[in-house]
MARGU-785847 format. One record per residue: residue in one letter; x, y, z of N, C-alpha, C in turn. Coordinates in pm, whole numbers, padded with zeros to 5 digits, always signed. Example, Ala and Ser with C-alpha at 12.3 -4.5 7.8 and 13.67 -1.06 7.14 Angstrom:
residues 2
A+01319-00569+00780+01230-00450+00780+01320-00330+00780;S+01285-00225+00708+01367-00106+00714+01290+00003+00787;
END
This chain:
residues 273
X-17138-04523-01373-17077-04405-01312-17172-04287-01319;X-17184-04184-01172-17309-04135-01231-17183-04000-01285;X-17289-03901-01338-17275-03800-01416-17222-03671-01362;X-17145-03610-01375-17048-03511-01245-17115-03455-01272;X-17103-03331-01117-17138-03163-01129-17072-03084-01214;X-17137-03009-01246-17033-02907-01348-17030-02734-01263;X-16936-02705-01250-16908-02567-01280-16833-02483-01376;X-16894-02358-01409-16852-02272-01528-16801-02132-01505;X-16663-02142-01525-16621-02028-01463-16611-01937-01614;X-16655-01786-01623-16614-01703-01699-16513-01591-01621;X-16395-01559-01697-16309-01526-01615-16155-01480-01711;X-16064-01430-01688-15927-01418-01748-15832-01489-01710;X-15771-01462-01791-15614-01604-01752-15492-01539-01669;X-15478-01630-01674-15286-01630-01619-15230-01741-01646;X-15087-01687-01689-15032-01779-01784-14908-01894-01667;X-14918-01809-01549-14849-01868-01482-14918-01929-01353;X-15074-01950-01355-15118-02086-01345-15202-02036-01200;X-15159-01921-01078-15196-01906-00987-15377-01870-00970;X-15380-01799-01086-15504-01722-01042-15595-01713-01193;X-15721-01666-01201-15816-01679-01292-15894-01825-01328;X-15891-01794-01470-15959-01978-01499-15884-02037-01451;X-15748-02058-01429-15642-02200-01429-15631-02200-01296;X-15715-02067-01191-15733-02112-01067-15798-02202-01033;X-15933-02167-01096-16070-02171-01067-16069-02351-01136;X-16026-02396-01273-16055-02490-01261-15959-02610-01218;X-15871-02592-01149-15734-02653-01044-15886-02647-00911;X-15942-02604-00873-16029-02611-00736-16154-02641-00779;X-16183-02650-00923-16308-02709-00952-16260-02894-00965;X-16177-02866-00977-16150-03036-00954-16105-03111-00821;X-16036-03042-00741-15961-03061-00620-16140-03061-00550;X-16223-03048-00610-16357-03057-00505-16460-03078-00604;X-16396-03204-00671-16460-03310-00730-16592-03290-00873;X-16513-03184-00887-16654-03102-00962-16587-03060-01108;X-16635-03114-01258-16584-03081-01385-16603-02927-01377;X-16476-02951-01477-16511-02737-01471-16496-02724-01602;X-16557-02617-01672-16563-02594-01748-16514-02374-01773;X-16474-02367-01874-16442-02206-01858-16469-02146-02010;X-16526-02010-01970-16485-01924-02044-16399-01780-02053;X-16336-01751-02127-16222-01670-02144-16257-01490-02175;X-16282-01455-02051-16290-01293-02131-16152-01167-02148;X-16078-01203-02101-15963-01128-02086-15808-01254-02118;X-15750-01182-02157-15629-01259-02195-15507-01159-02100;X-15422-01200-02031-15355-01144-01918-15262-01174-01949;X-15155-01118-01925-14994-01176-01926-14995-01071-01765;X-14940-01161-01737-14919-01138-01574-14833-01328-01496;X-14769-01280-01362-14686-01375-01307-14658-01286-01188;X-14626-01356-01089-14618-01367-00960-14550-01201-00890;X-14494-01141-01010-14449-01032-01002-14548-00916-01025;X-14646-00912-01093-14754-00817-01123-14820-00859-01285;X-14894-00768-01340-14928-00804-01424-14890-00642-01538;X-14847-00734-01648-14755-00692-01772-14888-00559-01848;X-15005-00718-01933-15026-00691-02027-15182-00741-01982;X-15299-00674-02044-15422-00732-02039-15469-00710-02157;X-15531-00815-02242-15622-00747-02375-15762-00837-02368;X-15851-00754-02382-15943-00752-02310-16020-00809-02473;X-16130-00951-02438-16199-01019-02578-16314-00951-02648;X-16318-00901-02753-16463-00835-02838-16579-00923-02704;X-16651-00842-02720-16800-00923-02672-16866-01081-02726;X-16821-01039-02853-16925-01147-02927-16785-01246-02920;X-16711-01266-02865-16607-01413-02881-16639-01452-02743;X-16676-01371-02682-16716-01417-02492-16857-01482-02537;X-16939-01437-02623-17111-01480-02629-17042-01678-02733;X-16927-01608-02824-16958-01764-02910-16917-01883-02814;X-16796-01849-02674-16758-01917-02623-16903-01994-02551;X-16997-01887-02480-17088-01878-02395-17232-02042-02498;X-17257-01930-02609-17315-02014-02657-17288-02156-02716;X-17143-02230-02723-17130-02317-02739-17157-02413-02616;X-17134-02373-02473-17147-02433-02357-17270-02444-02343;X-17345-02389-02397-17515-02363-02319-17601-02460-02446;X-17552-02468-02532-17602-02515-02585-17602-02687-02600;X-17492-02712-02516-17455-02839-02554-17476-02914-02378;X-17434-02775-02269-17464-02905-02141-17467-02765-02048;X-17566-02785-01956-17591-02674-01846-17519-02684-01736;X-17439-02632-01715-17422-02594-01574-17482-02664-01455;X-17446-02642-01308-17512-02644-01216-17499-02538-01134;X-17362-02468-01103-17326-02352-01083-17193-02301-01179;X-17218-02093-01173-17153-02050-01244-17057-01941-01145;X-16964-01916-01173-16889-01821-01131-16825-01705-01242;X-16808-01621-01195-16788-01493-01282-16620-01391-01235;X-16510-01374-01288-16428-01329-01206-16389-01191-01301;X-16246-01213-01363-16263-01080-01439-16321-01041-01544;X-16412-00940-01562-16531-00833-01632-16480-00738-01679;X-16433-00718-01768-16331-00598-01794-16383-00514-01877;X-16549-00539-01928-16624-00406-02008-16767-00448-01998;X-16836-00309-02005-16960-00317-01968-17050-00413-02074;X-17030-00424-02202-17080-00499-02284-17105-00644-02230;X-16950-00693-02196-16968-00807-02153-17048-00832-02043;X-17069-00725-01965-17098-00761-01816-17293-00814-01897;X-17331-00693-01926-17430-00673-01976-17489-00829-02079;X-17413-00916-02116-17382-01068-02234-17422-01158-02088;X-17318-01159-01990-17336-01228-01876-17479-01210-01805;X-17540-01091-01802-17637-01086-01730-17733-01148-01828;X-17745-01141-01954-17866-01194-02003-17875-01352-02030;X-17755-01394-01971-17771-01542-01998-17812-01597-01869;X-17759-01536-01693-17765-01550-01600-17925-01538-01555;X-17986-01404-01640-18105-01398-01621-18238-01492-01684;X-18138-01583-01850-18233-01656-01868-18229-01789-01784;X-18106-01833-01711-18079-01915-01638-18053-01944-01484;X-18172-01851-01441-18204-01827-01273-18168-01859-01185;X-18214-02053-01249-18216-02114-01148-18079-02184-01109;X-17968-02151-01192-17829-02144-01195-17790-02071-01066;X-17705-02127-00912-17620-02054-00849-17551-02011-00916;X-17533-01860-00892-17425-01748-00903-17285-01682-00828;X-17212-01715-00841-17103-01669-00736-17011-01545-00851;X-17040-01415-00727-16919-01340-00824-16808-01306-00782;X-16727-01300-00802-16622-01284-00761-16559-01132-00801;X-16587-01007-00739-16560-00862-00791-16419-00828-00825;X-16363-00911-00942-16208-00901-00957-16142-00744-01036;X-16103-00661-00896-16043-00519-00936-15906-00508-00925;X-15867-00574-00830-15718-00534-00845-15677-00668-00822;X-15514-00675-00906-15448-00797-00905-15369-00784-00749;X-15349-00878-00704-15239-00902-00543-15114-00773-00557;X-15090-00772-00680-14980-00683-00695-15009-00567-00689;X-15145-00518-00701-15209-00378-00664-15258-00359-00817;X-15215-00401-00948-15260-00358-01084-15394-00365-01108;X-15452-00228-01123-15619-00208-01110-15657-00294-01277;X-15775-00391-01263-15792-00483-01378-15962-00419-01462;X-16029-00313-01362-16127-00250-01423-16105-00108-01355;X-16203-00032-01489-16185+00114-01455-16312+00156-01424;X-16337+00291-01339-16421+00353-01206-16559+00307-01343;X-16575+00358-01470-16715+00360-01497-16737+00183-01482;X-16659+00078-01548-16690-00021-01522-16759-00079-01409;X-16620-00041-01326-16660-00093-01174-16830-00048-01084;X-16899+00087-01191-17032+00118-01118-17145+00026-01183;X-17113-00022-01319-17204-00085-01391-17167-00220-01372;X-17099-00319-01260-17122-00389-01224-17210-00424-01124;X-17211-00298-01057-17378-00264-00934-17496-00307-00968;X-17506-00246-01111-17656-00218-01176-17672-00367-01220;X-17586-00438-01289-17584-00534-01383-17578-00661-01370;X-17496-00716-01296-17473-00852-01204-17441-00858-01041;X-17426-00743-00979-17433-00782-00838-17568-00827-00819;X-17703-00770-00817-17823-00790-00827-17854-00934-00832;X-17760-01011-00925-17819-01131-00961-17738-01257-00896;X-17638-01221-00798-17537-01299-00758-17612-01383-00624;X-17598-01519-00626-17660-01551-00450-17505-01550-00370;X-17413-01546-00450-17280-01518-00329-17206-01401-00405;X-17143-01283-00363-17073-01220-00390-16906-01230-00310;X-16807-01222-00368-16678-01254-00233-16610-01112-00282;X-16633-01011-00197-16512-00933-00223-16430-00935-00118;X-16336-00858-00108-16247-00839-00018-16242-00709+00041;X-16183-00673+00134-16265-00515+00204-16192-00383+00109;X-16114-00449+00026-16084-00298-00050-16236-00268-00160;X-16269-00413-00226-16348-00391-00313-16464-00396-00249;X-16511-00403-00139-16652-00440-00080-16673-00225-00026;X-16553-00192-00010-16554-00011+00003-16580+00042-00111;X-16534-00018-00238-16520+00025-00381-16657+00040-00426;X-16731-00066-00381-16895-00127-00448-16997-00018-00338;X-16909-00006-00232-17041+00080-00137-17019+00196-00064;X-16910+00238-00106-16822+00373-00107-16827+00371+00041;X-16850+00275+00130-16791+00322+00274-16660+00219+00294;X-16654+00297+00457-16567+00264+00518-16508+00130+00630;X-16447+00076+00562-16429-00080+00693-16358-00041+00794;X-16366-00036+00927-16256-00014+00992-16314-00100+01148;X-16412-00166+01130-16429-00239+01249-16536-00355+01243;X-16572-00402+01328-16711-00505+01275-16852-00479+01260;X-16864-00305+01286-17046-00232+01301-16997-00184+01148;X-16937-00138+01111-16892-00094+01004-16917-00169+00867;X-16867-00334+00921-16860-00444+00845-16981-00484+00790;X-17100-00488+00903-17224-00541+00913-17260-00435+00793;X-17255-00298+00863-17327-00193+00784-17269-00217+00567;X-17185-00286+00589-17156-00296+00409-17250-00401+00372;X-17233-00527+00452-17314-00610+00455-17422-00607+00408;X-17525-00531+00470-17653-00468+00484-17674-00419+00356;X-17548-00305+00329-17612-00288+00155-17653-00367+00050;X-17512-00461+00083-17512-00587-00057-17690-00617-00029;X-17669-00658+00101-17833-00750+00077-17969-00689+00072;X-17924-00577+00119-18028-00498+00152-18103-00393+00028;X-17999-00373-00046-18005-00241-00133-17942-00286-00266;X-17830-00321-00271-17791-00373-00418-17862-00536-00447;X-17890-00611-00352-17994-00735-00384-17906-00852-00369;X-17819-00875-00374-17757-00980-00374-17797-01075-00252;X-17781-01213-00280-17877-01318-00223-17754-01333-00103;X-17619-01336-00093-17533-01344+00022-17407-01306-00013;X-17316-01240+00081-17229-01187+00057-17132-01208+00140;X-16989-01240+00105-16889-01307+00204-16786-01207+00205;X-16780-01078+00279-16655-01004+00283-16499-01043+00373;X-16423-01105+00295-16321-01157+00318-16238-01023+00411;X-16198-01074+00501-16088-01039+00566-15939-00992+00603;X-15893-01054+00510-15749-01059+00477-15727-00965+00491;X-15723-00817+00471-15697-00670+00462-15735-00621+00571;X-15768-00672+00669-15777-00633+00827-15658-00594+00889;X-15685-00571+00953-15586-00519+01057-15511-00610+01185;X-15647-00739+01202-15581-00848+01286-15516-00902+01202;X-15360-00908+01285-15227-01012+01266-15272-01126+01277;X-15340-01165+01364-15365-01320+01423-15444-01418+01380;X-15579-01352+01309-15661-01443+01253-15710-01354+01103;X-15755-01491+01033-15848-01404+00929-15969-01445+00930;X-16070-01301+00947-16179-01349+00984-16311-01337+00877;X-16371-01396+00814-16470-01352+00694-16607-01354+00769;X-16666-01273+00714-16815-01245+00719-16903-01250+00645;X-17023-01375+00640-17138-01407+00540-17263-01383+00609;X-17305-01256+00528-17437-01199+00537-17507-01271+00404;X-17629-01321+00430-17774-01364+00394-17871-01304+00424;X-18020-01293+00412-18113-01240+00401-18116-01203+00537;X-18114-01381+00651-18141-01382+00758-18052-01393+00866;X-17910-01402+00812-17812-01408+00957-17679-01407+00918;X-17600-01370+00988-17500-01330+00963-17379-01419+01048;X-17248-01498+00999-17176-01596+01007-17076-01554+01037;X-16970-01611+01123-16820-01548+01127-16744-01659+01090;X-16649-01669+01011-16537-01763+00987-16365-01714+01038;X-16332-01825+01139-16194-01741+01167-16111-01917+01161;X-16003-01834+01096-15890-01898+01065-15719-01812+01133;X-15641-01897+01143-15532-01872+01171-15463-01799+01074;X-15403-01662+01063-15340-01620+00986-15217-01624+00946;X-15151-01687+00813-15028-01740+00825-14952-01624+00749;X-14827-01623+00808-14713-01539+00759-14665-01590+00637;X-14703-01531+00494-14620-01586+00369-14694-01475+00286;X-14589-01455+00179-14618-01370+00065-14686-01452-00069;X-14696-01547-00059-14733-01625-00129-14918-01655-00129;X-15012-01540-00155-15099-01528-00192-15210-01513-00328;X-15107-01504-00408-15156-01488-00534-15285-01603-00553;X-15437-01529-00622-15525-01618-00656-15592-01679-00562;X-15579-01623-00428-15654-01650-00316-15783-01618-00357;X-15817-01511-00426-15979-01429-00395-16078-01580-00538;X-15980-01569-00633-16014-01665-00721-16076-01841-00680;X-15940-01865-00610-15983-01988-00541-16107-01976-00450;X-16140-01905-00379-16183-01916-00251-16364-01902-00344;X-16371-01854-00426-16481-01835-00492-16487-01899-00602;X-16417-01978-00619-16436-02093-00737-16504-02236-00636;X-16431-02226-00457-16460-02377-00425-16623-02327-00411;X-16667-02219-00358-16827-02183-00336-16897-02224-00439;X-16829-02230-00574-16913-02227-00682-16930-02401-00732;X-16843-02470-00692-16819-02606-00707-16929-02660-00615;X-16911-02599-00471-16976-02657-00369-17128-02660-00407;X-17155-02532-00462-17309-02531-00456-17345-02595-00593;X-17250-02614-00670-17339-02727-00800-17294-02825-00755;X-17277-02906-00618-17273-03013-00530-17451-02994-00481;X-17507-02917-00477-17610-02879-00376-17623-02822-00263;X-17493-02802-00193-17505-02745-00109-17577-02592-00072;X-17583-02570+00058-17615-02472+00105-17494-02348+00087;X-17564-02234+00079-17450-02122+00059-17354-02118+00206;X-17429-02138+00327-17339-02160+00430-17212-02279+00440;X-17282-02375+00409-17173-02517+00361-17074-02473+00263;X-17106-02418+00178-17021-02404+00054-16902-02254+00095;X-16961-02195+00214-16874-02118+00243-16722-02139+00343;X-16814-02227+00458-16735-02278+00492-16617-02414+00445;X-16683-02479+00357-16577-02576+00291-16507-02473+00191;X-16548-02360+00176-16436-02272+00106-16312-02222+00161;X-16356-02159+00287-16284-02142+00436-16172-02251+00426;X-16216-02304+00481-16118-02443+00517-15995-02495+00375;X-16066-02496+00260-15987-02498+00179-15863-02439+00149;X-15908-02263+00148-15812-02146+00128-15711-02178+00192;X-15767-02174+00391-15694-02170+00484-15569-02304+00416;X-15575-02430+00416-15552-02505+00361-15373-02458+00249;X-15468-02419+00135-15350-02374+00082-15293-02280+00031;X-15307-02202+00115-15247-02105+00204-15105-02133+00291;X-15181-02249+00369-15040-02312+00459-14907-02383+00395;X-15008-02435+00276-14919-02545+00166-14879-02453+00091;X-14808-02350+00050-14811-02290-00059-14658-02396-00164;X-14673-02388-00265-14624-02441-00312-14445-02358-00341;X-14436-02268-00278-14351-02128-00313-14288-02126-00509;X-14411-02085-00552-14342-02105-00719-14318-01918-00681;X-14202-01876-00788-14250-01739-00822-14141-01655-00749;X-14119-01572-00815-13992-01395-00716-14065-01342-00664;X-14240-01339-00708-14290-01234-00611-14394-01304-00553;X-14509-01221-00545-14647-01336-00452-14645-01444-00537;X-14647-01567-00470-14668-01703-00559-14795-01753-00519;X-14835-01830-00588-14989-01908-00545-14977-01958-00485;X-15125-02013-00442-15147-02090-00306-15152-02240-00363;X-15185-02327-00315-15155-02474-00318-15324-02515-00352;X-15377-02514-00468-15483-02567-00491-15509-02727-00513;X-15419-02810-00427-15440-02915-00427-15414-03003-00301;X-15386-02841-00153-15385-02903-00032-15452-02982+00000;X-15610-02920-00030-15708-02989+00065-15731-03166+00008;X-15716-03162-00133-15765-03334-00150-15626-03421-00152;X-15487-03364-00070-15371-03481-00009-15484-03457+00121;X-15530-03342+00213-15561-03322+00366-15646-03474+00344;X-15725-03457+00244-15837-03546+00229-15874-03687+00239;X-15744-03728+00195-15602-03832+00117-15721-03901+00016;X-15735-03776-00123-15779-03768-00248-15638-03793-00341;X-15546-03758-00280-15405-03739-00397-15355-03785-00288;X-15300-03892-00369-15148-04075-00302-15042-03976-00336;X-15023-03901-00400-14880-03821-00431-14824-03772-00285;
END
């Protein structure tokens, strides 16, 4: 049997299963890929908003860190909630001794329910600290305004954020998700790279049941590319996924419920269930 891919998500929980690590590694498996996690935030939160966050000393994020690194590497890593500069600063020096590691970040600021999960000084010293080092960044257009203090309101607009990530803050590609648009009809994402720029459009489905979308959708990128893939491949089999379950939602929950992180491998017919 040969030897799986691994991905390593560092990231916060949820106890009710939609979003964070217990997203990330529900879609590190649904796309065939061991996952592995570490824990920087402890959340009490559920489909209704989020309660409670207590956020881990530094050095319990480094013992988690250094037990993984020491024992089996990665192929790709993903990064979601960052909730102090210390840590961010722990992440970058391991990312930086480990280069040649794909990076996917995932800029996690606000929960679906609107509960802001980092505060304004944080959110600038993620600029300096790990956007730089990311080859995919996924925000969404509230946080992709947050990171570059402009304005989305059309597709010259879009490009022009684009342009920063790659242009000015460094990041190797950047996928500004859609969802927060203004088209009813489709959702459309945009992946800027060094050299060209991609459109992904999907059908936009009517349901409140989004929770852990931004999580998933940047956990399958991070699976994909410790598959080998290309950042374009890995975007679009991300695409397709979301879209996926999205449609399936499983409706758990009174308020936004998660999406179905196990559409795509029944679509697949991976799961006889």
């Amino acid at each position: 049997m040969n030897k799986p891919k691994i991905a390593l998500t560092i990231a916060g929980t949820d106890p009710t299963g939609g979003a964070g690590v217990t997203a990330d590694l529900k879609s590190f498996h649904s796309c065939g890929v061991y996952g592995m996690a570490t824990i920087t935030s402890i959340v009490a939160q559920n489909t209704l908003g989020v309660q409670h966050i207590h956020n881990l000393e530094t050095s319990w994020v480094k013992e988690q860190l250094d037990s993984i690194f020491s024992d089996e590497l990665p192929q790709a890593i993903k990064t979601g909630m960052i909730a102090t500069k210390e840590t961010m600063e722990l992440i970058r020096d391991y990312l930086s001794t480990h280069a040649d590691i794909p990076y996917v970040l995932d800029p996690v600021m606000l929960a679906k329910s609107g509960d802001s999960l980092m505060d304004d000084d944080t959110k600038d010293h993620l600029q300096s600290t790990l956007l730089p080092l990311a080859d995919v960044v996924t925000p969404n257009i509230p946080e992709a305004e947050e990171i570059t203090g402009l304005t989305i309101n059309d597709e010259d607009s879009m490009r022009q954020v684009g342009s920063i990530f790659i242009n000015e803050i460094g990041s190797k590609g950047v996928v500004i998700k859609g969802g927060h648009s203004a088209d009813l009809n489709k959702a459309k994402d945009f992946l800027f790279t060094a050299d060209d720029v991609f459109i992904f459009e999907n059908k936009r489905f009517d349901t409140r049941h989004t929770h852990g979308t931004g999580c998933t959708f940047s956990a399958v990128i991070a699976a994909e590319l410790a598959k080998g893939r290309s950042i374009y491949q890995a975007v679009k089999k991300a695409k397709e996924f979301i879209s996926l379950s999205i449609e399936y939602t499983p409706e758990i929950g009174n308020g936004r419920g998660p999406v179905n992180h196990f559409a795509y491998m029944k679509k697949e017919g991976l799961d006889d269930e």
